[in-house]
Backbone bond lengths (Angstrom), bond angles and torsions (degrees), N, CA, C in turn:
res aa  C-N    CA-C-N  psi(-1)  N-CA   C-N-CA  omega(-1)  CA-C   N-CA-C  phi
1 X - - - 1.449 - - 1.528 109.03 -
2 X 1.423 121.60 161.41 1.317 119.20 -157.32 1.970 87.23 -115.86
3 X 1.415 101.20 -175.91 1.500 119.05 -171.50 1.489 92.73 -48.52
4 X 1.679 101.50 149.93 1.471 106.54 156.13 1.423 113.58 -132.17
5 X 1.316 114.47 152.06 1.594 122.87 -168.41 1.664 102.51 -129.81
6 X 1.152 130.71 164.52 1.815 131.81 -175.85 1.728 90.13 -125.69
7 X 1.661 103.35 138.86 1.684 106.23 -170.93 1.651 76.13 -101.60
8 X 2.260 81.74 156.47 1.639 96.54 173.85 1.296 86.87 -148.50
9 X 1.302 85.55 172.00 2.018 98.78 -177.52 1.166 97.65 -68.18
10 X 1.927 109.32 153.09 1.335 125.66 -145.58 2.097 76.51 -111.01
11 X 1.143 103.68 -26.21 1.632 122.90 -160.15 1.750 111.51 -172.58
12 X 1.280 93.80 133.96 1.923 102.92 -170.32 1.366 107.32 -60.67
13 X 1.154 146.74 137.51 1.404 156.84 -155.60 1.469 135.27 19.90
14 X 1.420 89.07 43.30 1.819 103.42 173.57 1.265 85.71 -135.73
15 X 1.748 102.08 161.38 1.858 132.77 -172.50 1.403 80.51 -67.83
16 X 0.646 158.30 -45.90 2.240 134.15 -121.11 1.270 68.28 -100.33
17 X 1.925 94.08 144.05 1.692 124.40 165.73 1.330 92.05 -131.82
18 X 1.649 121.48 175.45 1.645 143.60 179.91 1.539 80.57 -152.22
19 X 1.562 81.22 164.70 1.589 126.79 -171.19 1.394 100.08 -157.02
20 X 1.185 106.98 149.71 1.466 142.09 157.31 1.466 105.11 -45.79
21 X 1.783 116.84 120.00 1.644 107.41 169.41 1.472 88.51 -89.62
22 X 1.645 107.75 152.95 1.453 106.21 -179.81 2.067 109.05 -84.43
23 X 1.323 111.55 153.25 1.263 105.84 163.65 1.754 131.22 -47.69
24 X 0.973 103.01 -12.47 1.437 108.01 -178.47 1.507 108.35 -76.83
25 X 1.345 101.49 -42.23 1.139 120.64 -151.24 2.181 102.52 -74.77
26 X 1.664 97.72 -54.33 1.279 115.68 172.03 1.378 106.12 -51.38
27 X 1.254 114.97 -38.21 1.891 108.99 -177.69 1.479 108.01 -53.69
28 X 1.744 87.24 -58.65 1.888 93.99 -168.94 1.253 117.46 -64.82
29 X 1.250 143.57 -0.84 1.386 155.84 -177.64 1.464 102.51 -124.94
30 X 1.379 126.03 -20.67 1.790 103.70 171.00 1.095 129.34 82.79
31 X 1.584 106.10 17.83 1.739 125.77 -168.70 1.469 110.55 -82.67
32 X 1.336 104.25 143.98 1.193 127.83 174.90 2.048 121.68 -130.15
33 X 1.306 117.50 143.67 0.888 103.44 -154.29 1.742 98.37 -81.51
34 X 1.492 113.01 139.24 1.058 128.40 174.86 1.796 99.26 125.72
35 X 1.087 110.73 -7.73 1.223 115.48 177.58 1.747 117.85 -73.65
36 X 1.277 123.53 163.69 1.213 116.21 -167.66 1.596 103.64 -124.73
37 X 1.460 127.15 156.30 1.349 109.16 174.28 1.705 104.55 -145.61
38 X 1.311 121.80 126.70 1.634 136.46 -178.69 1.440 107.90 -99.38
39 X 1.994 74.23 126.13 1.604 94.82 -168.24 1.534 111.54 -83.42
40 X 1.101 154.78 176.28 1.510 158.11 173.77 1.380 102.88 -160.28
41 X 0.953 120.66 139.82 1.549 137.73 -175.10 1.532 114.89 -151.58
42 X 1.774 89.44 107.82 1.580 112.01 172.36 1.405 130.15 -100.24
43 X 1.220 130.50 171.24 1.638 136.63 175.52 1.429 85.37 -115.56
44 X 1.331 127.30 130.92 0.804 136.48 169.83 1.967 121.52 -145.41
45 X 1.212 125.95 100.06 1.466 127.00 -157.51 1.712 104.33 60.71
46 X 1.362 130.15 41.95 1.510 121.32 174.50 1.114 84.12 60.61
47 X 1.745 137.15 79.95 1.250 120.35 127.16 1.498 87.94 -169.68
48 X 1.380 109.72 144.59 1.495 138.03 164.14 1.329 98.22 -46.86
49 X 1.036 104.03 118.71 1.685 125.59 154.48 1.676 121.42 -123.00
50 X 1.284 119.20 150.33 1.508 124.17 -165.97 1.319 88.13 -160.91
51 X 1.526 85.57 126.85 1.245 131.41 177.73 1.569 112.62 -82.98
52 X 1.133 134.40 125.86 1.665 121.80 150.80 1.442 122.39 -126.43
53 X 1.294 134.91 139.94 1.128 134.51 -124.48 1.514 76.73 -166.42
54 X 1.654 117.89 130.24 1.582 117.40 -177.43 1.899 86.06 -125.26
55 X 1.557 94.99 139.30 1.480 124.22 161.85 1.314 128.51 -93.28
56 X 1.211 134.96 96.86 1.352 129.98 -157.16 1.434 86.87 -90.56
57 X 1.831 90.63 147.69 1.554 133.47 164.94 1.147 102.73 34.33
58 X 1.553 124.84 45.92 1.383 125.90 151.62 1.379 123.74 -94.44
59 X 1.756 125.66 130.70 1.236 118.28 170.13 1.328 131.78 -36.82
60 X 1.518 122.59 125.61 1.843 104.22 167.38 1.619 95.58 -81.24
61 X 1.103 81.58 176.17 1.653 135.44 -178.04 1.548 108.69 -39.77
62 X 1.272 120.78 -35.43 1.572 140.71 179.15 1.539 95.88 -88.69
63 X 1.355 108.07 -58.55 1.781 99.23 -172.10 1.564 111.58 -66.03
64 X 1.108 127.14 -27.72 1.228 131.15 152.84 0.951 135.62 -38.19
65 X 1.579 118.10 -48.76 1.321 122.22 172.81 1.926 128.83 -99.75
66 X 1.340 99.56 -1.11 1.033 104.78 161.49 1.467 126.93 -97.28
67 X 1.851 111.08 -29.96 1.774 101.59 165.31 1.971 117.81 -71.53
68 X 1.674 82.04 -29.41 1.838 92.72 -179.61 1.787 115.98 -42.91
């Protein structure tokens, strides 16, 4: 079995939760904080698969709209 992490609210009474990326994981991908990472989600043989795919040193969505 691979890393496990426990989801918590991302923010008090909205759906979005976060988790912990595990260290293993940040090594093998080369992450740094401020970094961004795109999710993709496949069916693949009847089973959920998710993709993660990291974007270096791109603004989110907040930093965007607050220097914009």
């Amino acid at each position: 079995m691979g890393a496990r992490t426990k989801l918590t609210a991302a923010v008090s009474k909205k759906e979005s939760l976060r988790t912990t990326v595990p260290r293993s994981i940040v090594q093998q991908l080369n992450l740094t904080s401020g970094d961004s990472l795109d999710w993709q989600l496949e069916v693949r043989n009847g089973e959920l698969v998710v993709a993660v795919r990291p974007i270096k040193g791109l603004p989110s969505k907040r930093e965007t709209i607050q220097n914009g």
